[in-house]
C-alpha positions in Angstrom: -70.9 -28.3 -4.4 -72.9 -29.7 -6.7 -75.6 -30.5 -4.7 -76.1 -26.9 -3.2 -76.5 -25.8 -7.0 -79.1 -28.9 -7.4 -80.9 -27.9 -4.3 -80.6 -23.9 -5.1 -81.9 -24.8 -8.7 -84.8 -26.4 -7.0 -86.1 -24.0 -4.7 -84.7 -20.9 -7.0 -88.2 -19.2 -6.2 -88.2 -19.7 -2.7 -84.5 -17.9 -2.5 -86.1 -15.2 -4.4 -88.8 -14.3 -2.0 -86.6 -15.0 0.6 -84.2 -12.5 -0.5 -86.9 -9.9 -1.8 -88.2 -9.9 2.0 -85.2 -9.9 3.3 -84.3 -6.3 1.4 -86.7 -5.1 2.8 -86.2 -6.7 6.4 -82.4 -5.3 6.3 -84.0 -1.7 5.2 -86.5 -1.7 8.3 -83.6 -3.0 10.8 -81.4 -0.1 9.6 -83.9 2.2 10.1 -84.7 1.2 13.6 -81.0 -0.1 14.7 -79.8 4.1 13.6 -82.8 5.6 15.4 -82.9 3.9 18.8 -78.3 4.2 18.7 -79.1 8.0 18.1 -82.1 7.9 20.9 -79.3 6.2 23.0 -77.1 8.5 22.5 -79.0 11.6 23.4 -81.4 10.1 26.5 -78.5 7.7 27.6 -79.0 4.2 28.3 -83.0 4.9 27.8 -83.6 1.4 26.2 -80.7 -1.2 28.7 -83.8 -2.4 30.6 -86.0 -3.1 28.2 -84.5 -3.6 24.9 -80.9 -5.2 23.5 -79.6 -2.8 21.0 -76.6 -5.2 20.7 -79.2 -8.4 19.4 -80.7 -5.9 16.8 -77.0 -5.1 15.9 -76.7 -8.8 15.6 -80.1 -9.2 13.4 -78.8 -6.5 11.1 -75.5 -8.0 10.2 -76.9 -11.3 9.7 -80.0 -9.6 7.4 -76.9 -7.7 5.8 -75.0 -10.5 5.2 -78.1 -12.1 2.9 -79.3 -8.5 1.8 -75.2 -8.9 -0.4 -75.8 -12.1 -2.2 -77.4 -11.1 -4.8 -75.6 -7.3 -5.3 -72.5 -10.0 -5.3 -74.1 -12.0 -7.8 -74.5 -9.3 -10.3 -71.3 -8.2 -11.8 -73.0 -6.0 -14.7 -73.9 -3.7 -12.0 -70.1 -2.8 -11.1 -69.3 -2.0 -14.8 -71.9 0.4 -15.8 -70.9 4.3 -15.2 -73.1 6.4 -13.4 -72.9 10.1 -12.8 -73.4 11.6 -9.3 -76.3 13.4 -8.9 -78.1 15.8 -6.9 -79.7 13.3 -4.8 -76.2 11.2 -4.2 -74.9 14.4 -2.9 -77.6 15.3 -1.0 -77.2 12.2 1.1 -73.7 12.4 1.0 -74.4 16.0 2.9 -76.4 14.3 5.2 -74.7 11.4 6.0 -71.6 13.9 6.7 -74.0 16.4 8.8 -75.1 13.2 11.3 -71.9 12.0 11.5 -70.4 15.4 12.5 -73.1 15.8 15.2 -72.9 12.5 16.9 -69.1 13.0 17.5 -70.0 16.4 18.6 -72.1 15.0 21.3 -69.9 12.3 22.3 -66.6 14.8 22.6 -68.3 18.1 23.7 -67.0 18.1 26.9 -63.0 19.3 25.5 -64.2 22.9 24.2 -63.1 24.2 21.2 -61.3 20.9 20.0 -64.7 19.2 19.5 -66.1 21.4 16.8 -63.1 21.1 15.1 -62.7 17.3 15.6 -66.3 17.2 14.8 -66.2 19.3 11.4 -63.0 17.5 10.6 -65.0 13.9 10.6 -68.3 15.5 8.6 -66.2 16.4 5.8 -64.3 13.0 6.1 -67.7 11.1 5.5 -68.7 13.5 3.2 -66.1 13.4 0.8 -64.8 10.0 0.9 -68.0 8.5 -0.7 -67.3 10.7 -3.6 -63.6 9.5 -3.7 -65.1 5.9 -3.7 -67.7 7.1 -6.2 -65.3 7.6 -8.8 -62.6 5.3 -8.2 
């Protein structure tokens, strides 16, 4: 253990680039990982010849994986209180709108059910990152 801190000590500003680039990396993965699964989904199977979706998956789990060390790192950040604002909600809303259209399109086939199933799972991720939000 105590050479890992010796050797993280030594290359301390190396880790911090790497980790700077990788935040950005992991933001650019997301980005592209949620665009081509939601092109997927609507075009079917448009990308199984040419590209891997799974190996991105893959790159953004790893990228995620690094893109936690330092969040981990910093406990100060888990004991400040912050209000929710507009903008929190906002992407709350959307996050909760997405979500209730991509089961829509995946379960539109039963009728009636799928709105409902669809609606129900919206307001599921909308309102549990509020719940998590405060506690």
């Amino acid at each position: 253990m105590r050479y890992i801190k010796s050797f993280i000590e030594r290359n301390s500003d190396k880790f911090k680039f790497f980790l700077r680039t990788n935040r950005l990396l992991f933001l650019i993965i997301t980005f592209v990982y949620l665009s081509l699964v939601i092109l997927n989904q609507f075009y079917g199977k448009l990308f199984i010849e040419y590209l891997n979706i799974h190996a991105i998956f893959i790159l953004l789990l790893i990228s995620g994986a690094f893109f936690l060390f330092p969040i981990i790192k910093e406990e100060k950040k888990f004991n400040e209180k912050r209000k929710l604002e507009r903008e929190d909600i906002f992407l709350f809303f959307i996050m909760g709108l997405i979500c209730s259209v991509l089961v829509w399109v995946k379960i539109k086939d039963f009728g009636t059910i799928s709105y409902v199933i669809s609606c129900n799972a919206g307001s599921i991720t909308l309102v549990l990152p509020i719940l998590i939000f405060y506690d």
